[in-house]
C-alpha positions as CSV (number, residue, x, y, z in Angstrom):
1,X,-150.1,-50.8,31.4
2,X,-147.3,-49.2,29.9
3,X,-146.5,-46.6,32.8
4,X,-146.4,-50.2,34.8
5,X,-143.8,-51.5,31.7
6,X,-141.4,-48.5,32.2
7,X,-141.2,-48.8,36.0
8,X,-140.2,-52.3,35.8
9,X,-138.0,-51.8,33.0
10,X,-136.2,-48.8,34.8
11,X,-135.7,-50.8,38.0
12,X,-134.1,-53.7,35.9
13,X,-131.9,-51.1,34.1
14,X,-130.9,-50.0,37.0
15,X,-130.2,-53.3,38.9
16,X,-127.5,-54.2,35.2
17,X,-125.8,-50.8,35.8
18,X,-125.3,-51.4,39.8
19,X,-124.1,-54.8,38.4
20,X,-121.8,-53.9,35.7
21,X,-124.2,-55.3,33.1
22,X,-123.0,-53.7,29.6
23,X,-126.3,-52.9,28.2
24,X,-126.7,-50.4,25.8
25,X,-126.6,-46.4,26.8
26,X,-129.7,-45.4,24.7
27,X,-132.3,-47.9,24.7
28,X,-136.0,-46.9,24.0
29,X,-139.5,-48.5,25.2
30,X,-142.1,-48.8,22.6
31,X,-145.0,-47.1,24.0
32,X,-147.1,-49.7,22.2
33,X,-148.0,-53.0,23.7
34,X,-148.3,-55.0,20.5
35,X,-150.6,-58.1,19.6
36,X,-148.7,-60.4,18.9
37,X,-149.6,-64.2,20.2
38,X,-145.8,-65.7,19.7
39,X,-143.8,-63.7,22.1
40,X,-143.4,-62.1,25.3
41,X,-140.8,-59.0,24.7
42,X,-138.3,-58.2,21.6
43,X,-135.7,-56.5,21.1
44,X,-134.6,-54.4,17.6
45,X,-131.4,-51.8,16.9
46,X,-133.6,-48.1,15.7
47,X,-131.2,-46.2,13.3
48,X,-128.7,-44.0,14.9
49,X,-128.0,-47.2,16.8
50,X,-130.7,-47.1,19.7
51,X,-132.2,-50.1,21.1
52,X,-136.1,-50.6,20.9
53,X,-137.7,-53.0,23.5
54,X,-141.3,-53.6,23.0
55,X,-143.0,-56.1,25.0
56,X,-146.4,-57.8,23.8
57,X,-150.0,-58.2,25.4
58,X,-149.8,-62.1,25.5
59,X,-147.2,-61.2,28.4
60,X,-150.1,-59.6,30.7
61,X,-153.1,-62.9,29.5
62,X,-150.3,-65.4,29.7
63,X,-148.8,-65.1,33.2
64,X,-152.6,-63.9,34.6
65,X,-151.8,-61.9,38.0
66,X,-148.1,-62.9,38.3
67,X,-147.0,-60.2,35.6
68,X,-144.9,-58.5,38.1
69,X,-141.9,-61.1,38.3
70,X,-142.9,-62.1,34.6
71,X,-142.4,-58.8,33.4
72,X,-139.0,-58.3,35.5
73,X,-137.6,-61.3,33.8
74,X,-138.5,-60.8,30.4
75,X,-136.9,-57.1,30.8
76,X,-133.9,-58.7,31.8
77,X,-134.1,-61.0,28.7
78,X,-134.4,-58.8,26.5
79,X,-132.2,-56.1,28.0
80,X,-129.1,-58.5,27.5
81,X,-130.2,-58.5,24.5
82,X,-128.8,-55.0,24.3
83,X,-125.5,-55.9,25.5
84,X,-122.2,-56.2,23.0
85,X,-122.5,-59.2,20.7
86,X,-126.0,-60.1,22.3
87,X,-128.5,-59.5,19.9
88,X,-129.0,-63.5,19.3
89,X,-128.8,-66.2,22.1
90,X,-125.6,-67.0,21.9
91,X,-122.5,-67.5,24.7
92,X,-122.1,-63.8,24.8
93,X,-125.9,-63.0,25.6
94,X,-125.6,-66.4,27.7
95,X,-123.0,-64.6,29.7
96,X,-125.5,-61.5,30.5
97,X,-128.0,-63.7,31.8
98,X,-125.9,-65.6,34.2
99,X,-125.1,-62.9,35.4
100,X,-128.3,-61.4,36.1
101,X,-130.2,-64.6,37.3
102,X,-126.8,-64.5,39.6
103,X,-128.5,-61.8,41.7
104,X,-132.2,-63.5,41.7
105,X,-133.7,-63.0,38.4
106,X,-134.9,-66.3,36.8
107,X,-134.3,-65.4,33.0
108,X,-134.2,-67.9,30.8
109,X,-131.7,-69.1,28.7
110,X,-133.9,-69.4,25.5
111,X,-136.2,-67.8,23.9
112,X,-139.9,-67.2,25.4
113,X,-142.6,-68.5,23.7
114,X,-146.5,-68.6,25.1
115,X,-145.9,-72.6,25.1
116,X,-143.7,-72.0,28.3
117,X,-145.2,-72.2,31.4
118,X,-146.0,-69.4,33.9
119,X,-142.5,-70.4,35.6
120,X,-140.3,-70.3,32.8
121,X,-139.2,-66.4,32.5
């Protein structure tokens, strides 16, 4: 499961980079998959200034076989997240997500909760 997380999360890093997303330069995946029933993914600062993004199992029972485009989207939400002056849901982080749902993501412009449907990302 979390060799399928980093894949995903690489490919969206990737995509913000070929896009000109600003998100942060060191950003690290929690190897844990956490059990936490309220959300999907989060995203914390680390001292030294790193970003931690650490997504939770209720993500893989939630969105049951359709995890793929789940995952993408939640990666990109909380990626933004990692962008300057993003670390709430405010305009700036508003900005980031425009932008990515611009090239065919479907983020969301709030945060996730497992009272969304399977089509809200």
């Amino acid at each position: 499961m979390v060799k399928e997380i980093e894949r995903v999360v690489k490919k969206v890093m990737k995509d913000c980079h070929r896009w000109n997303i600003p998100i942060a330069k060191r950003i690290i995946l929690d190897q844990s998959i956490h059990k936490a029933p309220g959300w999907y993914g989060l995203t914390g600062k680390a001292k030294g200034g790193a970003y931690v993004v650490a997504f939770s199992a209720t993500l893989f029972l939630h969105f049951n076989g359709e995890v793929e485009e789940a995952l993408r989207n939640i990666a990109a939400h909380e990626l933004c997240h990692t962008c300057p002056r993003s670390m709430n849901h405010g305009k700036e982080w508003k900005k980031w997500v425009r932008e990515m749902n611009k090239h065919g993501y479907k983020v969301n412009e709030r945060p996730y909760s497992q009272k969304d449907s399977p089509g809200l990302y």
